[in-house]
Residue frames as a rotation matrix with the C-alpha (Angstrom) as fourth column:
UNK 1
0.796 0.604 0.026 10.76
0.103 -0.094 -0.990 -6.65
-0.596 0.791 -0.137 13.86
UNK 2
-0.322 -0.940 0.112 12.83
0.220 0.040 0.975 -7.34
-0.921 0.339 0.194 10.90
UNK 3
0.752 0.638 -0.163 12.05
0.132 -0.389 -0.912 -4.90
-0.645 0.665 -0.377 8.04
UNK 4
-0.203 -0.652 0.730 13.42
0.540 0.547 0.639 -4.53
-0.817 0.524 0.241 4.43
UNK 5
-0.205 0.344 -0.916 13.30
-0.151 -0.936 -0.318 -1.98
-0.967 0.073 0.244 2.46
UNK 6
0.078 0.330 0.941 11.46
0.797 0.547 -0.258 -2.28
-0.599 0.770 -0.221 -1.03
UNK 7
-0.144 0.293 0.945 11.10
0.904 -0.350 0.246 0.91
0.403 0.890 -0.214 -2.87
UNK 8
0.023 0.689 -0.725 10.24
0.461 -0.650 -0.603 4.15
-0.887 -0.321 -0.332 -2.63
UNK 9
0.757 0.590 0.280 8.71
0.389 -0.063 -0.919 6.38
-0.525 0.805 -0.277 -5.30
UNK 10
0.089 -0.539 0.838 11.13
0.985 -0.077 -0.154 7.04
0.148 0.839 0.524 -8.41
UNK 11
-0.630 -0.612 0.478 13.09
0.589 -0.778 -0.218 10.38
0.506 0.144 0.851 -8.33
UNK 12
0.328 0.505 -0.798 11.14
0.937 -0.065 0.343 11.18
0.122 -0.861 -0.495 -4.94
UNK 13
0.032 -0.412 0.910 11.90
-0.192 -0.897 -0.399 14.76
0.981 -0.162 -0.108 -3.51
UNK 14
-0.822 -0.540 -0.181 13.78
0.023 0.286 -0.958 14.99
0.570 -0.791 -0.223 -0.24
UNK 15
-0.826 0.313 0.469 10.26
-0.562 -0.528 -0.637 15.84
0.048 -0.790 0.612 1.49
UNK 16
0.376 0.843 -0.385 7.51
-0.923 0.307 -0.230 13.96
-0.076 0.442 0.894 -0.80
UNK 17
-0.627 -0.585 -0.515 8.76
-0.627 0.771 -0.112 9.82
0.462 0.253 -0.850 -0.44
UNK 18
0.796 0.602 0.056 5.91
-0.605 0.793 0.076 7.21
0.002 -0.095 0.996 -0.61
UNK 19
0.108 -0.970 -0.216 7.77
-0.927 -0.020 -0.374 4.40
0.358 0.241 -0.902 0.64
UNK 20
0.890 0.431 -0.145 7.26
-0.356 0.859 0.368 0.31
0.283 -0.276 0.918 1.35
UNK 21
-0.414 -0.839 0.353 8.81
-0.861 0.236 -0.450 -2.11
0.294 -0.491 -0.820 3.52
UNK 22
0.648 0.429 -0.630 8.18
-0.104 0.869 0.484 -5.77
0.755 -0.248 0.607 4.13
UNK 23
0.147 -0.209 0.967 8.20
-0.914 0.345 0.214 -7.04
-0.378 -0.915 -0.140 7.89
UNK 24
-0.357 -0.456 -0.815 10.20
-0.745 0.666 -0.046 -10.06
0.564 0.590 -0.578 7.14
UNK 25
-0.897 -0.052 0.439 9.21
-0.394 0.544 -0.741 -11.64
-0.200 -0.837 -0.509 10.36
UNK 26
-0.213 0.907 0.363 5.03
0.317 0.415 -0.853 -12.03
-0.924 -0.066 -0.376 9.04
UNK 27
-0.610 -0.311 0.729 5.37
0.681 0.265 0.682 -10.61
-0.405 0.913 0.050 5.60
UNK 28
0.720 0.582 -0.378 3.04
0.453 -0.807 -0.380 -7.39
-0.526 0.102 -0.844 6.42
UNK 29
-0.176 -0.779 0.602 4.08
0.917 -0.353 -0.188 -4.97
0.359 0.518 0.776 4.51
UNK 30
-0.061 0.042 -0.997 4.58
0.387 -0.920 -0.062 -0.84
-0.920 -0.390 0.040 5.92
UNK 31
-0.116 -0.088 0.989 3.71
0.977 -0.187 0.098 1.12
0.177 0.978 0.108 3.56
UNK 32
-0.432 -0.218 -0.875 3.92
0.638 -0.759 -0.126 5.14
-0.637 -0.613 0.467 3.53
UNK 33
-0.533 0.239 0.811 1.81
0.845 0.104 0.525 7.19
0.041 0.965 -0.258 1.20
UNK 34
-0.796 0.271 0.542 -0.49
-0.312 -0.950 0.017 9.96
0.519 -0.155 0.840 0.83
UNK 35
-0.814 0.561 0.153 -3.06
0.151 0.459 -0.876 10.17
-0.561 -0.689 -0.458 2.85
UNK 36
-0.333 0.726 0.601 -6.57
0.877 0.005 0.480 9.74
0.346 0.687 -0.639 1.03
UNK 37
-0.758 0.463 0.461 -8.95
-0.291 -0.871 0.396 12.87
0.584 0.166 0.794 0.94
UNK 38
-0.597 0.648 0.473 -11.95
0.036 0.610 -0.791 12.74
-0.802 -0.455 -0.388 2.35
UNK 39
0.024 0.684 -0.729 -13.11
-0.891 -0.317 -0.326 12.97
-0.454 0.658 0.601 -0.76
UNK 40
-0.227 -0.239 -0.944 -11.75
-0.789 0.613 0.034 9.72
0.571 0.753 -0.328 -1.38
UNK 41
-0.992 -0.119 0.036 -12.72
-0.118 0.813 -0.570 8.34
0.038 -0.570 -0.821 2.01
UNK 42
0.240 0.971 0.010 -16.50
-0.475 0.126 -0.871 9.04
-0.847 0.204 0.491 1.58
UNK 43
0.319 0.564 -0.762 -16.40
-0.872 0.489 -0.004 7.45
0.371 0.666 0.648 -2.14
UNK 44
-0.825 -0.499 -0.263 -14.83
-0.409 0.850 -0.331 4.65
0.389 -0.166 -0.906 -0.27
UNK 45
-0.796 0.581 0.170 -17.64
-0.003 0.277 -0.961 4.24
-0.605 -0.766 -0.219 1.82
UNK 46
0.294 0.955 0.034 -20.42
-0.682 0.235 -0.692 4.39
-0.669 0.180 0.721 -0.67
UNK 47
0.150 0.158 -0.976 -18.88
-0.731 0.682 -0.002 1.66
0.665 0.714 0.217 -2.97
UNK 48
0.634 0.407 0.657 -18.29
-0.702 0.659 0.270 -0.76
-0.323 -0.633 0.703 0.39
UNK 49
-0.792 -0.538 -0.288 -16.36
-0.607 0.744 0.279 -4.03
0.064 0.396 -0.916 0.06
UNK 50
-0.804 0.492 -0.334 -18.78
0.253 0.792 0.556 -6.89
0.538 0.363 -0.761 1.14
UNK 51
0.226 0.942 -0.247 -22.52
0.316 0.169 0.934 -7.50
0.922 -0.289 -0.259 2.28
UNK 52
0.725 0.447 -0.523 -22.84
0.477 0.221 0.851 -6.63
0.496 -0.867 -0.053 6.02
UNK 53
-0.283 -0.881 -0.380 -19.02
0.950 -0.204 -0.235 -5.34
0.130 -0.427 0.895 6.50
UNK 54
0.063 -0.227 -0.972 -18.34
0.408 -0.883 0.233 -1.66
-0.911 -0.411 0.037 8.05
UNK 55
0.541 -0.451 0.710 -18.00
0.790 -0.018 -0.613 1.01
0.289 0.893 0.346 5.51
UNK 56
0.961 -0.245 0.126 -16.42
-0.271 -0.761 0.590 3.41
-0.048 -0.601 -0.798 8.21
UNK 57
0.116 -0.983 -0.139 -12.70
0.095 0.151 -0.984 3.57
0.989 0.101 0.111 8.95
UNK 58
0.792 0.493 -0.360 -12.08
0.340 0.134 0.931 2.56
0.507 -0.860 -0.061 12.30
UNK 59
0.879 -0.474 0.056 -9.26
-0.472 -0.881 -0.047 4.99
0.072 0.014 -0.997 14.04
UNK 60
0.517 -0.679 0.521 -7.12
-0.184 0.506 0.842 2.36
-0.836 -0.531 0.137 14.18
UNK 61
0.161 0.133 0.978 -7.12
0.922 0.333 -0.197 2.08
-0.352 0.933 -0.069 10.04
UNK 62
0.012 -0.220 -0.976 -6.25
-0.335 -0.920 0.203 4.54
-0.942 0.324 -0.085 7.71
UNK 63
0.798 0.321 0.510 -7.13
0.476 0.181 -0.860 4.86
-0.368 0.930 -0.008 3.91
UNK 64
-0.038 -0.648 -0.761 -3.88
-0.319 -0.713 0.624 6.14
-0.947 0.267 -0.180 1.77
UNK 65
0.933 0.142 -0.331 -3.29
-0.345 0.093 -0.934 6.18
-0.102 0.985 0.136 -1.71
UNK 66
-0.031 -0.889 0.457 -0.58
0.143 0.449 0.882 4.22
-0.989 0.092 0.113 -3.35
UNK 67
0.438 0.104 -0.893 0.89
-0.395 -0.870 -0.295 5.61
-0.807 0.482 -0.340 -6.46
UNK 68
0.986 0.019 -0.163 0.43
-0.139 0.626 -0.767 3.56
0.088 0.780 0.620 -9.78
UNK 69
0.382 -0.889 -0.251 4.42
-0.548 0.001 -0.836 3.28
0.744 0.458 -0.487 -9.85
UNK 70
-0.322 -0.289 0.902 4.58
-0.923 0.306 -0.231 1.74
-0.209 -0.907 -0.366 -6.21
UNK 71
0.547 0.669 0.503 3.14
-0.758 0.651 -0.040 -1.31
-0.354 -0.360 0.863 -6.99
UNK 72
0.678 -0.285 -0.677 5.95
-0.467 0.544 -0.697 -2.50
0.567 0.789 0.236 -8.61
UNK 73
-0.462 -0.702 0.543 7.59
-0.764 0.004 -0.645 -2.86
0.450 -0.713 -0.538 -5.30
UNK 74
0.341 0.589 0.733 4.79
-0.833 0.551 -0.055 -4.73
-0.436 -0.591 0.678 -3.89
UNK 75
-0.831 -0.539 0.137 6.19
-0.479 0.819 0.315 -8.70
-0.282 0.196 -0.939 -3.48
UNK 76
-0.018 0.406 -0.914 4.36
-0.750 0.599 0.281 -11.69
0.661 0.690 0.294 -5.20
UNK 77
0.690 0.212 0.692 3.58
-0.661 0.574 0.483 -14.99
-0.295 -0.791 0.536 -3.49
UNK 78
0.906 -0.361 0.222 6.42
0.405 0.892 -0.200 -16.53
-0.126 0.271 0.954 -5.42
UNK 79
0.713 -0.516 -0.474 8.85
0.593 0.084 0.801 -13.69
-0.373 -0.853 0.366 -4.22
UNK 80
-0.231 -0.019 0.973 8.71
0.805 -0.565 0.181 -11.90
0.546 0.825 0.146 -6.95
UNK 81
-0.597 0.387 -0.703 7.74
0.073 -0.846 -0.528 -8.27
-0.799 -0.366 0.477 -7.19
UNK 82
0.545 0.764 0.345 4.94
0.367 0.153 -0.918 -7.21
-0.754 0.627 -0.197 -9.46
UNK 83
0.580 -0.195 -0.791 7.08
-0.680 -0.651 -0.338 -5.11
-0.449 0.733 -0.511 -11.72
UNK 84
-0.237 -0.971 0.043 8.58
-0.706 0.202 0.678 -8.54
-0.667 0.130 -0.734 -12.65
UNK 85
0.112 0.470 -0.876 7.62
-0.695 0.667 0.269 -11.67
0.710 0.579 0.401 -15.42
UNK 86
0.677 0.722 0.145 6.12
-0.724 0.616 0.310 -14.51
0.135 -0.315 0.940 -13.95
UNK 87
-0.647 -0.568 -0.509 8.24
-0.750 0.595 0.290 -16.95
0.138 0.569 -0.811 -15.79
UNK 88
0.125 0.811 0.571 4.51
-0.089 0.582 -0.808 -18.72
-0.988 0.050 0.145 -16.02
Protein backbone atom coordinates (compact mmCIF):
# COMPACT_ATOMS: atom_id res chain seq x y z
CA UNK A 1 0.00 0.00 0.00
CA UNK A 2 1.13 3.30 -1.14
CA UNK A 3 -0.48 6.13 0.90
CA UNK A 4 -0.22 10.00 0.74
CA UNK A 5 -0.94 12.18 3.00
CA UNK A 6 -3.71 14.91 2.27
CA UNK A 7 -4.64 16.99 5.18
CA UNK A 8 -5.44 16.97 8.45
CA UNK A 9 -7.71 19.37 10.33
CA UNK A 10 -6.31 23.10 10.49
CA UNK A 11 -4.46 24.05 13.76
CA UNK A 12 -5.36 20.40 15.07
CA UNK A 13 -4.28 19.76 18.79
CA UNK A 14 -1.53 17.23 19.41
CA UNK A 15 -4.41 14.70 20.59
CA UNK A 16 -7.67 15.81 18.49
CA UNK A 17 -6.31 15.26 14.40
CA UNK A 18 -9.04 14.23 11.87
CA UNK A 19 -6.86 13.20 9.21
CA UNK A 20 -7.08 11.81 5.27
CA UNK A 21 -4.93 9.86 3.13
CA UNK A 22 -5.30 8.59 -0.40
CA UNK A 23 -4.17 4.86 -1.13
CA UNK A 24 -2.42 5.74 -4.28
CA UNK A 25 -2.42 2.18 -5.38
CA UNK A 26 -6.80 2.17 -5.84
CA UNK A 27 -7.49 5.72 -4.92
CA UNK A 28 -9.52 4.71 -1.56
CA UNK A 29 -9.13 7.16 0.56
CA UNK A 30 -8.31 6.54 4.82
CA UNK A 31 -9.85 8.80 6.46
CA UNK A 32 -9.72 9.44 10.44
CA UNK A 33 -12.45 11.33 12.20
CA UNK A 34 -14.80 11.40 14.95
CA UNK A 35 -16.67 8.77 15.50
CA UNK A 36 -20.56 9.42 14.91
CA UNK A 37 -22.91 9.26 18.06
CA UNK A 38 -25.37 7.04 18.21
CA UNK A 39 -27.38 9.68 18.03
CA UNK A 40 -26.21 10.21 14.69
CA UNK A 41 -26.14 6.52 13.82
CA UNK A 42 -29.89 5.94 14.55
CA UNK A 43 -30.84 9.27 12.46
CA UNK A 44 -28.76 7.56 9.90
CA UNK A 45 -30.84 4.71 9.86
CA UNK A 46 -34.22 6.29 9.73
CA UNK A 47 -33.36 8.54 6.68
CA UNK A 48 -31.80 5.19 4.73
CA UNK A 49 -29.99 5.60 1.40
CA UNK A 50 -31.95 3.48 -1.22
CA UNK A 51 -35.19 1.24 -1.57
CA UNK A 52 -34.42 -2.27 -0.19
CA UNK A 53 -30.65 -1.45 1.05
CA UNK A 54 -29.61 -2.21 4.89
CA UNK A 55 -30.06 0.66 7.17
CA UNK A 56 -27.80 -1.10 9.88
CA UNK A 57 -24.03 -0.71 10.05
CA UNK A 58 -22.45 -3.84 9.49
CA UNK A 59 -19.29 -4.34 12.07
CA UNK A 60 -17.16 -4.22 9.43
CA UNK A 61 -18.36 -0.33 8.58
CA UNK A 62 -18.23 2.47 10.68
CA UNK A 63 -20.18 5.86 10.49
CA UNK A 64 -17.71 9.00 11.38
CA UNK A 65 -18.15 12.47 10.93
CA UNK A 66 -16.01 14.54 8.69
CA UNK A 67 -15.52 18.10 9.61
CA UNK A 68 -16.89 20.82 7.13
CA UNK A 69 -13.08 22.01 6.75
CA UNK A 70 -11.86 18.39 5.72
CA UNK A 71 -13.41 18.29 2.62
CA UNK A 72 -11.17 20.47 1.15
CA UNK A 73 -8.64 17.76 1.21
CA UNK A 74 -10.89 15.36 -0.38
CA UNK A 75 -9.36 14.82 -4.29
CA UNK A 76 -11.57 15.51 -7.44
CA UNK A 77 -11.77 13.20 -10.46
CA UNK A 78 -9.59 15.64 -12.32
CA UNK A 79 -6.96 15.60 -9.40
CA UNK A 80 -7.90 18.39 -8.00
CA UNK A 81 -8.96 18.84 -4.41
CA UNK A 82 -12.32 20.33 -3.61
CA UNK A 83 -10.95 23.38 -1.89
CA UNK A 84 -9.74 24.22 -5.45
CA UNK A 85 -11.40 26.13 -8.91
CA UNK A 86 -12.37 23.91 -11.48
CA UNK A 87 -10.83 25.93 -14.20
CA UNK A 88 -14.45 24.83 -15.89
Amino acid sequence: MRLRFLGIIPNTGKDDSPTIWLDENNGDLLIQSYRATEEEVKACAEIGSIPGHSTGVPDHEEIIRLPKVMIQYIPRSDGGTAGEASGA
